[in-house]
BAKEDREN-556695 format. One record per residue: y, x, z of N, C-alpha, C in turn; residue in three letters. Coordinates in nm, 2 decimals, always signed. Each point is the difference from the previous one (the first is absolute). Layout:
R  n_north  n_east    n_up  ca_north  ca_east   ca_up  c_north  c_east    c_up  res
R        Y       X       Z         Y        X       Z        Y       X       Z  ALA
...
//
This chain:
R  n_north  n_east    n_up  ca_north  ca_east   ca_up  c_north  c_east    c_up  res
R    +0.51   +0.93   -0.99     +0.00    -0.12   +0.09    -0.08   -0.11   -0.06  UNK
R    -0.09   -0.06   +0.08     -0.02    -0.14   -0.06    +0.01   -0.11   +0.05  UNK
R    +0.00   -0.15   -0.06     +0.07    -0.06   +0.07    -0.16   -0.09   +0.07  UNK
R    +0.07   -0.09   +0.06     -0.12    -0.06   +0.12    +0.06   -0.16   +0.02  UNK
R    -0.07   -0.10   -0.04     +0.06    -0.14   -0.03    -0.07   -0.05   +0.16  UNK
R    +0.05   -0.07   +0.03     -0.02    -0.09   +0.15    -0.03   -0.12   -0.03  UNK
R    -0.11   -0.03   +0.00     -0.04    -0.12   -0.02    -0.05   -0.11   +0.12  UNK
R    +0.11   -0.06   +0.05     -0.02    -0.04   +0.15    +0.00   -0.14   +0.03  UNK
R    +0.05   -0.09   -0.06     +0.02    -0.10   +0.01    -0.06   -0.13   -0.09  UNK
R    -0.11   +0.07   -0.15     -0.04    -0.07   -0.06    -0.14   -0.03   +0.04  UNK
R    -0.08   -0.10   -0.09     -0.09    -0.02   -0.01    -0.10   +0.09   -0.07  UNK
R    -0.14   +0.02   +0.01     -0.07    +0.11   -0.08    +0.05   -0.03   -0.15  UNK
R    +0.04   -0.10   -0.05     -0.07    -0.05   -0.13    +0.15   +0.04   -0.02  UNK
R    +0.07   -0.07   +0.06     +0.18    +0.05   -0.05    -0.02   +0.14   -0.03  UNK
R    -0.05   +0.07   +0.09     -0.01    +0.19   +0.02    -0.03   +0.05   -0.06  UNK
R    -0.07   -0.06   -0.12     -0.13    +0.05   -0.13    +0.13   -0.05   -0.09  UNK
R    +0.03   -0.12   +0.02     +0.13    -0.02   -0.16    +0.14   +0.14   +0.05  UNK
R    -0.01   +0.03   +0.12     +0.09    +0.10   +0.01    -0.01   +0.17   -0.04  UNK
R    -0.19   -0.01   +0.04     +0.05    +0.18   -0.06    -0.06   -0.01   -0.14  UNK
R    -0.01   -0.14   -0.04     -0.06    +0.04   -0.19    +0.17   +0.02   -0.05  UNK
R    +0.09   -0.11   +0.08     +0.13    +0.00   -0.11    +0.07   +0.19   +0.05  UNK
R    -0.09   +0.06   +0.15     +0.14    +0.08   -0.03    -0.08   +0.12   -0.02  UNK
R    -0.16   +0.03   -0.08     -0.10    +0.06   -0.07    +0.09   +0.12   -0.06  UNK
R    -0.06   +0.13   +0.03     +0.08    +0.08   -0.03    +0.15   +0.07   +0.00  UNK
R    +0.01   -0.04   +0.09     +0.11    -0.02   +0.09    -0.01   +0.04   +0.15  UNK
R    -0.01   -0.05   +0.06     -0.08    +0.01   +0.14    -0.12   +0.12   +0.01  UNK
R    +0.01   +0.08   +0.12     -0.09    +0.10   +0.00    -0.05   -0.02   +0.09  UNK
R    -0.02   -0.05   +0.11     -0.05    -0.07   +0.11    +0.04   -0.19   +0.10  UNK
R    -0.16   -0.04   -0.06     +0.01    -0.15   +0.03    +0.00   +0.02   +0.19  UNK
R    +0.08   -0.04   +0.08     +0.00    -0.03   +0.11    -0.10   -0.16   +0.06  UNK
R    -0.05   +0.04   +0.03     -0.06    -0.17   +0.04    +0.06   -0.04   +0.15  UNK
R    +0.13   -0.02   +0.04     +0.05    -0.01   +0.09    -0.07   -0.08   +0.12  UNK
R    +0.10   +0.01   +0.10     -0.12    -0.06   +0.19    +0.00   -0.09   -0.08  UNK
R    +0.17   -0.11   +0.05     -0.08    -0.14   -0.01    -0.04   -0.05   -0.07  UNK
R    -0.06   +0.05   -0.15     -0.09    -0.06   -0.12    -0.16   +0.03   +0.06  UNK
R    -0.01   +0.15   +0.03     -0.13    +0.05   +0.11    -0.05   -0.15   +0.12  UNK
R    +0.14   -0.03   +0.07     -0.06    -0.08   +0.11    +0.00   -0.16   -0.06  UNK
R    +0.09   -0.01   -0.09     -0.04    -0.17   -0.09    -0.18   +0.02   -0.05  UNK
R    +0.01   +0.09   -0.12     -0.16    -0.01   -0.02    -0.06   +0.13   -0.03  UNK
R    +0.01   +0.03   +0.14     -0.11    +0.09   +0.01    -0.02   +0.11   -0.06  UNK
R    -0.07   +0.10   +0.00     -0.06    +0.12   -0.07    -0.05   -0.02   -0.14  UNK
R    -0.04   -0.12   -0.06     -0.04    -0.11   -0.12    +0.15   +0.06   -0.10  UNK
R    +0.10   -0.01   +0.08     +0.16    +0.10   -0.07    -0.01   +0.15   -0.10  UNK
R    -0.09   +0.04   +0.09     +0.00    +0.13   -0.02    -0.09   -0.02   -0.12  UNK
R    -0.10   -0.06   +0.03     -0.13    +0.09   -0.07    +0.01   -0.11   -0.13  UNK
R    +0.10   -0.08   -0.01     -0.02    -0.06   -0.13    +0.10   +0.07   -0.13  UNK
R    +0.12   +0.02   +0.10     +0.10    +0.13   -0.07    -0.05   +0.12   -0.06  UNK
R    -0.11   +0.09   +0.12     -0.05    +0.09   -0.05    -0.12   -0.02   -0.07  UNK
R    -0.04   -0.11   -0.06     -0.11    -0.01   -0.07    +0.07   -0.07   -0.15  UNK
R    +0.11   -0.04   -0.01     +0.05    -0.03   -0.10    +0.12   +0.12   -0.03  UNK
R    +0.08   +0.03   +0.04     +0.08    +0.13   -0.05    -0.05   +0.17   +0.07  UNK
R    -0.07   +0.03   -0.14     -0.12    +0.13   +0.06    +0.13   +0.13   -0.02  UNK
R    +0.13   -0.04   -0.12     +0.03    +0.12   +0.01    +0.13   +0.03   +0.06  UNK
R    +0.00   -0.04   +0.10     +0.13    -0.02   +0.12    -0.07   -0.02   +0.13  UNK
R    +0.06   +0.14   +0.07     -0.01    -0.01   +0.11    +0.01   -0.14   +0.12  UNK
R    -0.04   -0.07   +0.09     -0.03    -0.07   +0.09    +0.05   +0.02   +0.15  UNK
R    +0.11   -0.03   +0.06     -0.06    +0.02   +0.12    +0.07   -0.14   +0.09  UNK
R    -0.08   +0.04   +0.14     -0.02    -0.14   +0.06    +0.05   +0.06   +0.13  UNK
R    +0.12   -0.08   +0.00     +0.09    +0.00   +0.13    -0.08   -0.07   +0.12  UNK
R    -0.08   +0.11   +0.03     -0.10    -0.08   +0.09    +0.09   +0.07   +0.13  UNK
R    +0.08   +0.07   +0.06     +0.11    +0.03   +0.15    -0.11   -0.02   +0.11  UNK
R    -0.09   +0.12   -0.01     -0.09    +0.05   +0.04    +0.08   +0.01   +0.14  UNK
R    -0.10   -0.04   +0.10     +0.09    +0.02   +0.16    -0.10   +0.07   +0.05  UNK
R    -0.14   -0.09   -0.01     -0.13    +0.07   +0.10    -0.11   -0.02   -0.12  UNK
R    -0.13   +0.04   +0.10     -0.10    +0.02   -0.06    -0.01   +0.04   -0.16  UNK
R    +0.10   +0.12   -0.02     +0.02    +0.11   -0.11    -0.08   +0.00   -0.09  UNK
R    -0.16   +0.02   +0.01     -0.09    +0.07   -0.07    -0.04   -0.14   -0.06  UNK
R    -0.02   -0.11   +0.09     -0.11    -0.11   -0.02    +0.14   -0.07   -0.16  UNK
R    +0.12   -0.03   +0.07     +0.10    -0.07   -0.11    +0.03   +0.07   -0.10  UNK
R    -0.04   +0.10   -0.01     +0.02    +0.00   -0.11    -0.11   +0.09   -0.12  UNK
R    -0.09   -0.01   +0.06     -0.12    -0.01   -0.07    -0.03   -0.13   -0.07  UNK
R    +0.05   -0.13   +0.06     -0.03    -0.11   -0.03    +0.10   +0.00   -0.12  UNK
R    +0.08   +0.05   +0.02     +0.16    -0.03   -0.13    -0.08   +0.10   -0.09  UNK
R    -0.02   +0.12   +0.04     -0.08    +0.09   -0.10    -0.10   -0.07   -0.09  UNK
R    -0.10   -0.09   +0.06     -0.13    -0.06   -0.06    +0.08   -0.09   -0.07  UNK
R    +0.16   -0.09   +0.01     -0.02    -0.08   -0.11    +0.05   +0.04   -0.08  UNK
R    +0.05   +0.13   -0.04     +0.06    +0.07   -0.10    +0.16   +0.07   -0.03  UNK
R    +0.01   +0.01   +0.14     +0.12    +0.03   +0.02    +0.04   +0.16   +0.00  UNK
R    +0.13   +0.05   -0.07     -0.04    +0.15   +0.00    +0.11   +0.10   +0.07  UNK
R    +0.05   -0.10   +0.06     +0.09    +0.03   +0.13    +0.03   -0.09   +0.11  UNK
R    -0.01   +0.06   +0.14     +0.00    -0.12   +0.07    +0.12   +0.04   +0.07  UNK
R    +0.04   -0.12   +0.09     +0.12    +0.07   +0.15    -0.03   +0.02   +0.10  UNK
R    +0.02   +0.04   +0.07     +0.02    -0.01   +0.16    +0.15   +0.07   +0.08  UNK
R    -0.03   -0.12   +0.08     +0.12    +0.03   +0.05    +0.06   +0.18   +0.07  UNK
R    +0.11   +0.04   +0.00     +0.04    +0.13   +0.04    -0.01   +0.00   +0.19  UNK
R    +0.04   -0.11   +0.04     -0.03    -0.09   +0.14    -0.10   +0.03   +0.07  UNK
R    -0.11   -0.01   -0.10     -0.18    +0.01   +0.07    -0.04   +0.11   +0.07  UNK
R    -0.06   +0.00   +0.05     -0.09    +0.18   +0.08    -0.01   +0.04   -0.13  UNK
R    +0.00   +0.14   +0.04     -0.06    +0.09   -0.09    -0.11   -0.01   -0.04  UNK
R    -0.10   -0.06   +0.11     -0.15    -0.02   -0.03    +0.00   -0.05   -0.10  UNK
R    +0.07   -0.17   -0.04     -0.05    -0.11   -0.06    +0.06   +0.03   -0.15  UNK
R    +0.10   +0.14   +0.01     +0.04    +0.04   -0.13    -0.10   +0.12   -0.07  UNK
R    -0.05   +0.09   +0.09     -0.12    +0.06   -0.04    -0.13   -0.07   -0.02  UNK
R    +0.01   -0.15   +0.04     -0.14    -0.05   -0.08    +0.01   -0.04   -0.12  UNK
R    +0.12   -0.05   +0.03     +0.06    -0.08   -0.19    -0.02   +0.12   -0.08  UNK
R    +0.06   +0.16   +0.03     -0.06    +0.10   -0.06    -0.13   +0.05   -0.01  UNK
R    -0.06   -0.03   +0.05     -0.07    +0.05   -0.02    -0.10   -0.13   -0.07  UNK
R    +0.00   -0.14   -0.01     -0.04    -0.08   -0.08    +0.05   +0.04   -0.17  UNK
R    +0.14   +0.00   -0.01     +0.05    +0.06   -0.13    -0.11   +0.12   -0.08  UNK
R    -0.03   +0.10   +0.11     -0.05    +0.11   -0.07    -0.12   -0.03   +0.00  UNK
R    -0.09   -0.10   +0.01     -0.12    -0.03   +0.00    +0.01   -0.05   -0.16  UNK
R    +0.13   -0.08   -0.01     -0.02    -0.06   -0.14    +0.07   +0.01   -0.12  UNK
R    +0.06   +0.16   +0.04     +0.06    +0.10   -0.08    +0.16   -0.09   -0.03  UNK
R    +0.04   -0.09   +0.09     +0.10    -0.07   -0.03    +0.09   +0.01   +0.13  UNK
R    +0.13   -0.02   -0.01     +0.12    +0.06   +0.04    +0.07   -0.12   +0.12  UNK
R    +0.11   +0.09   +0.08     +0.04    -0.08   +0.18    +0.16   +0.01   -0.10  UNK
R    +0.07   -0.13   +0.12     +0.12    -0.01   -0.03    +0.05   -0.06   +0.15  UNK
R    +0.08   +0.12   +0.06     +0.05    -0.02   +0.13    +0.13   -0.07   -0.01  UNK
R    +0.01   -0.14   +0.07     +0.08    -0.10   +0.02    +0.10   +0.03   +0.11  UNK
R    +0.16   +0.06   -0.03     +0.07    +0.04   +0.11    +0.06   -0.11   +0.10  UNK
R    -0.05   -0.10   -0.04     +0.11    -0.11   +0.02    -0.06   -0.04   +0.18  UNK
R    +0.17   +0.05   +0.06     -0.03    -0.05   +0.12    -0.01   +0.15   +0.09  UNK
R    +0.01   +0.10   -0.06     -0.01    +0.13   +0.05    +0.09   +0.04   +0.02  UNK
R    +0.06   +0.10   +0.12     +0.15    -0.02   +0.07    +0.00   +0.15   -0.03  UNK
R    -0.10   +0.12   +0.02     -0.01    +0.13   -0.02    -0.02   +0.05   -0.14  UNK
R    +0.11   -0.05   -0.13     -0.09    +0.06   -0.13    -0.01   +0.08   -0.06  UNK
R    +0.09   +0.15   +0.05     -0.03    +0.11   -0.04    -0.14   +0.06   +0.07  UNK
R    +0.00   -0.04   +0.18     -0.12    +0.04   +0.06    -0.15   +0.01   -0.08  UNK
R    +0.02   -0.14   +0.04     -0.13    -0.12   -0.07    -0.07   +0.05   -0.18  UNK
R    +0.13   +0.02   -0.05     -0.06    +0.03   -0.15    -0.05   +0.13   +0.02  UNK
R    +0.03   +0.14   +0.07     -0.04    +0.08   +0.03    -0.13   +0.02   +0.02  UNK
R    -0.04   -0.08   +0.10     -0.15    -0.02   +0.03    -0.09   -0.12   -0.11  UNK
R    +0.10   -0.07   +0.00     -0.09    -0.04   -0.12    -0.04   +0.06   -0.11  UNK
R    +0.09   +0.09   -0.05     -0.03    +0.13   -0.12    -0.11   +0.04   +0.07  UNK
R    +0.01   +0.10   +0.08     -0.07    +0.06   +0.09    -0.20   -0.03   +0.01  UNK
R    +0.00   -0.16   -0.03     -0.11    -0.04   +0.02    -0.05   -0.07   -0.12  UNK
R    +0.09   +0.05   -0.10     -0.04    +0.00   -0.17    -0.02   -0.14   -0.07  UNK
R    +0.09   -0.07   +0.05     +0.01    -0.11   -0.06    +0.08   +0.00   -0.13  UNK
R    -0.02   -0.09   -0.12     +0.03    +0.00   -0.13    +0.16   -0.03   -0.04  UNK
R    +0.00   -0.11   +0.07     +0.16    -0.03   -0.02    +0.10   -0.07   +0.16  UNK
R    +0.07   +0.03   -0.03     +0.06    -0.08   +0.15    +0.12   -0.07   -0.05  UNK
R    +0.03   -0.08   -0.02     +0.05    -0.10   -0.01    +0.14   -0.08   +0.10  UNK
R    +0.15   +0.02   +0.04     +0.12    -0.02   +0.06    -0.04   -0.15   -0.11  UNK
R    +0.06   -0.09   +0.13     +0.04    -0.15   -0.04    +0.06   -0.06   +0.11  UNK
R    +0.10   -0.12   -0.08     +0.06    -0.03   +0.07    -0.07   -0.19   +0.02  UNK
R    -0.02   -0.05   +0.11     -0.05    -0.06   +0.00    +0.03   -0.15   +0.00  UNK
R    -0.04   -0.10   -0.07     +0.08    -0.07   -0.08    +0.09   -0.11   +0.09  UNK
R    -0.06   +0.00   +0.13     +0.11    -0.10   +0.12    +0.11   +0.09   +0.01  UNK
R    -0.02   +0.14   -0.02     +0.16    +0.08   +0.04    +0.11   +0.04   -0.12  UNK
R    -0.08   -0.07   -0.10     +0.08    +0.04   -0.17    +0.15   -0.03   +0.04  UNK
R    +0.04   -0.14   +0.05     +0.12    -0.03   -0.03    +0.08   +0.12   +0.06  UNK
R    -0.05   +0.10   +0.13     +0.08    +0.08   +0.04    +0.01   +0.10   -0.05  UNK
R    -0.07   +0.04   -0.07     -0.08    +0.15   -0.07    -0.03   -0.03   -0.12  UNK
R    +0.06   +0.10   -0.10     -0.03    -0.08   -0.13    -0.09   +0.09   -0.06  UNK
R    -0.05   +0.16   +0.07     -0.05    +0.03   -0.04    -0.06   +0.11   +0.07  UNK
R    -0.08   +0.08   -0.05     -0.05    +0.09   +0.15    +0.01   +0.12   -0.05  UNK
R    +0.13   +0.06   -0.07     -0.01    +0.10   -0.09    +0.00   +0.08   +0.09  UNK
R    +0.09   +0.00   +0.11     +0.01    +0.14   +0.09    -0.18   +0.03   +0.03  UNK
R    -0.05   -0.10   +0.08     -0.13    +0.09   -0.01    -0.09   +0.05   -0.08  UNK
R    +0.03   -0.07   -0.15     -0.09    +0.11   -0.11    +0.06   +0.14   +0.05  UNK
R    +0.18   +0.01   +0.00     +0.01    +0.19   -0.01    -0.08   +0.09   +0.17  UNK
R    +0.04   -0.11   +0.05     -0.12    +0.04   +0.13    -0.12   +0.04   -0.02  UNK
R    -0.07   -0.08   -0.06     -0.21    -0.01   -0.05    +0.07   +0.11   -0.07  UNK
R    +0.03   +0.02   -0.09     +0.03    +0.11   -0.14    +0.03   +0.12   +0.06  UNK
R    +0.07   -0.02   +0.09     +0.03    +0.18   +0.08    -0.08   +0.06   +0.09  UNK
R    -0.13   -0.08   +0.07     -0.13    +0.03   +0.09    -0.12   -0.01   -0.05  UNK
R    -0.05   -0.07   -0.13     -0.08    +0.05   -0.04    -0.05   +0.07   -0.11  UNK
R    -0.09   +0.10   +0.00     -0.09    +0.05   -0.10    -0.05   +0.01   -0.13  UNK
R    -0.10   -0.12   +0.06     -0.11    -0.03   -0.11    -0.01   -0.14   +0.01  UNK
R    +0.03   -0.05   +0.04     +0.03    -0.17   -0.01    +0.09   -0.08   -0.10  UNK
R    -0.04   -0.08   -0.08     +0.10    -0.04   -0.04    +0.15   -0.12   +0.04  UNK
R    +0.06   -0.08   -0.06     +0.07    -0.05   +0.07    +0.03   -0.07   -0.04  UNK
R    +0.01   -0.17   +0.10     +0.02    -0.11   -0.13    +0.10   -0.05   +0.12  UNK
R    +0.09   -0.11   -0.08     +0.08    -0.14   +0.05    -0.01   -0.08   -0.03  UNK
R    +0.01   -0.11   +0.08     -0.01    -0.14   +0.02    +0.09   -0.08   +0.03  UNK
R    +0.03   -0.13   -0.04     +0.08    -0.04   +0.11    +0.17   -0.07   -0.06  UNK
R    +0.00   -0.11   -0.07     +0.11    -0.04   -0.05    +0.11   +0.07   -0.11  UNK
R    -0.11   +0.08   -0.10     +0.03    +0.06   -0.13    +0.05   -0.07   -0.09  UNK
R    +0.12   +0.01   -0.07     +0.06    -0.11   -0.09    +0.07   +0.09   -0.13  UNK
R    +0.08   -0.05   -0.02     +0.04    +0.09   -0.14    +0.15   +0.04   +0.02  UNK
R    +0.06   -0.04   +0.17     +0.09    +0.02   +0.05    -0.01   +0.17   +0.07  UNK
R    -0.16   +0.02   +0.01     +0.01    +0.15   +0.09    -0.11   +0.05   -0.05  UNK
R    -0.06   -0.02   -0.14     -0.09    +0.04   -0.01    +0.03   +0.16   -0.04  UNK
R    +0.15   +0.03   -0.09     +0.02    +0.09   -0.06    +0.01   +0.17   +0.13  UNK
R    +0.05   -0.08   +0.12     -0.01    +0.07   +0.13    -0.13   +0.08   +0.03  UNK
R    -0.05   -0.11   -0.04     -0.12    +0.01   +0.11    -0.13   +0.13   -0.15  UNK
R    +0.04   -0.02   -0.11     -0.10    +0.08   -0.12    +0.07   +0.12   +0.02  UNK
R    +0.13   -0.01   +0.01     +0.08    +0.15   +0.01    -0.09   +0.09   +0.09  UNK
R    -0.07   +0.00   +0.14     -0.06    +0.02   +0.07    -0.14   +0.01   -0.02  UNK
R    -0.04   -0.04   -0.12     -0.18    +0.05   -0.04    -0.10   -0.05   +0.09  UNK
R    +0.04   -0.09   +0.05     -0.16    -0.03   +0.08    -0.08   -0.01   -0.12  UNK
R    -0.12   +0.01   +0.06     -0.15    -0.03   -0.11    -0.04   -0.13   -0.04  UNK
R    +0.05   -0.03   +0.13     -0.03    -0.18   -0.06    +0.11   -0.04   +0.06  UNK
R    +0.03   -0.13   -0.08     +0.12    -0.10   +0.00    -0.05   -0.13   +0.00  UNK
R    -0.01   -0.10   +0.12     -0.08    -0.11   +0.01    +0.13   -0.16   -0.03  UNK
R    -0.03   -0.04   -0.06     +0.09    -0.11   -0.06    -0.07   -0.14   +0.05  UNK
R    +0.03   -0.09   +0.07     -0.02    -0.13   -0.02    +0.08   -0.11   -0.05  UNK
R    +0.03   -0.04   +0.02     +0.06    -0.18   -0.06    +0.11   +0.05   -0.09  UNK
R    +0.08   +0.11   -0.03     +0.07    +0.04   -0.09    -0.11   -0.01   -0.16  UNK
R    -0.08   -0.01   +0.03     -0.12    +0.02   -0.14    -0.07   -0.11   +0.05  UNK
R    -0.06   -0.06   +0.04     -0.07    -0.11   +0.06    +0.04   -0.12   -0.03  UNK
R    +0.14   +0.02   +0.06     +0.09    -0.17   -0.04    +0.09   +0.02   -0.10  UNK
R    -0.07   +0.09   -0.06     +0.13    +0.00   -0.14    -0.01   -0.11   -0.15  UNK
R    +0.08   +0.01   -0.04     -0.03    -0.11   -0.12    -0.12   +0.03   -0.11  UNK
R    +0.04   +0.15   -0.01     -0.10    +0.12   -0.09    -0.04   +0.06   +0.05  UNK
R    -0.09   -0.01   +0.12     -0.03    +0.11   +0.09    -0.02   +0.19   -0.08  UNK
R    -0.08   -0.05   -0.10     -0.02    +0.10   -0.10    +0.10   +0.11   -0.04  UNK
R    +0.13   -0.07   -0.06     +0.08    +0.04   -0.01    +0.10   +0.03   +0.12  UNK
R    -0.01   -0.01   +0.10     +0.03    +0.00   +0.15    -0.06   +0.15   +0.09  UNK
R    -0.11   -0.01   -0.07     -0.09    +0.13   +0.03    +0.05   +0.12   -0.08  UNK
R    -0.01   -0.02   -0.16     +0.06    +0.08   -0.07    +0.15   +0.08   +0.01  UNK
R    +0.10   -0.12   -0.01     +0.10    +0.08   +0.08    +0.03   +0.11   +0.16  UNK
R    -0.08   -0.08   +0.09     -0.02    +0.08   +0.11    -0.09   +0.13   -0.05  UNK
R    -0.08   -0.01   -0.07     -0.06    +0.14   -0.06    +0.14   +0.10   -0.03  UNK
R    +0.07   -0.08   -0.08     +0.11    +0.07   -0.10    +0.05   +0.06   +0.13  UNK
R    +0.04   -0.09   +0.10     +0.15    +0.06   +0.07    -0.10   +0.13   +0.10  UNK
R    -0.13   +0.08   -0.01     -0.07    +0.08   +0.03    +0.04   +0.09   -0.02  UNK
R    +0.04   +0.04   -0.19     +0.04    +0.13   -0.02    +0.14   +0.01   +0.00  UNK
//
């Protein structure tokens, strides 16, 4: 399993003091939307030009124009992108097929998808890398967690792997590792921590 920090709410410069303190630790830097829509793509490609040996990716919640967004997230150095599970299939076979131009990997965003055993089906189906169950952060207080649909994604697909999102804490995290997803996406539990570091570290621990 590895873990996946959410970096959503800071500034680039905060985000650089965030993944040096939680360096080796962290297996994938998230460059979240709203840091994406505060400043821009400049997010990405400064992350991935300063931390070369951790993965990147950029919550870019790909809706349309597939191939074009995320070639642009690809050019600033991003080495997974999103798009939403929502979208045509078209606009998810461009994002695939931009990925495979640049030998770099899709991350299908379930959030908002009413069919998810269907859905992930076809999404396996059309060879995407990871698909991703979240719960989305206006609906946290009701849902604390979207564990039923990891065993859903987990029971329909293949060859995809499978991540969660979505109001992770150290109240359900032990739940939710029991279950193996491949990735485990954490935000403000490690973000707004006192020691984010050590924040990260333990959530590593409660993995095995």
């Amino acid at each position: 399993m590895k873990l996946q920090v959410a970096i959503d709410t800071l500034t680039v410069e905060q985000a650089i003091k965030l993944v040096e303190e939680t360096e080796g630790v962290v297996d994938i830097i998230e460059v979240g939307t709203p840091l994406i829509i505060q400043d821009g793509m400049r997010s990405v490609r400064v992350l991935s030009d300063i931390f070369t040996d951790v993965l990147v990716l950029a919550d870019t919640k790909i809706m349309d124009a597939g191939e074009l967004e995320a070639t642009i997230a690809f050019d600033d150095g991003a080495d997974i992108v999103t798009v939403l599970g929502v979208a045509y299939n078209e606009t998810i076979l461009g994002v695939l097929k931009a990925a495979k131009h640049y030998g770099k990997e899709v991350m299908v965003d379930m959030i908002g998808v009413q069919d998810i055993k269907t859905r992930a089906i076809e999404l396996d189906e059309m060879g995407v890398h990871y698909i991703c169950v979240h719960t989305a952060f206006d609906i946290q207080s009701k849902q604390t967690s979207p564990l039923e649909e990891l065993l859903v994604v987990k029971s329909a697909v293949k060859q995809a792997k499978t991540a969660i999102a979505g109001g992770i804490n150290f109240n359900n995290i032990d739940d939710i590792a029991h279950y193996r997803p491949d990735v485990i996406i954490v935000g403000g539990t490690i973000s707004n921590a006192p020691d984010p570091k050590e924040a990260a570290r333990q959530m590593k621990e409660r993995f095995r």
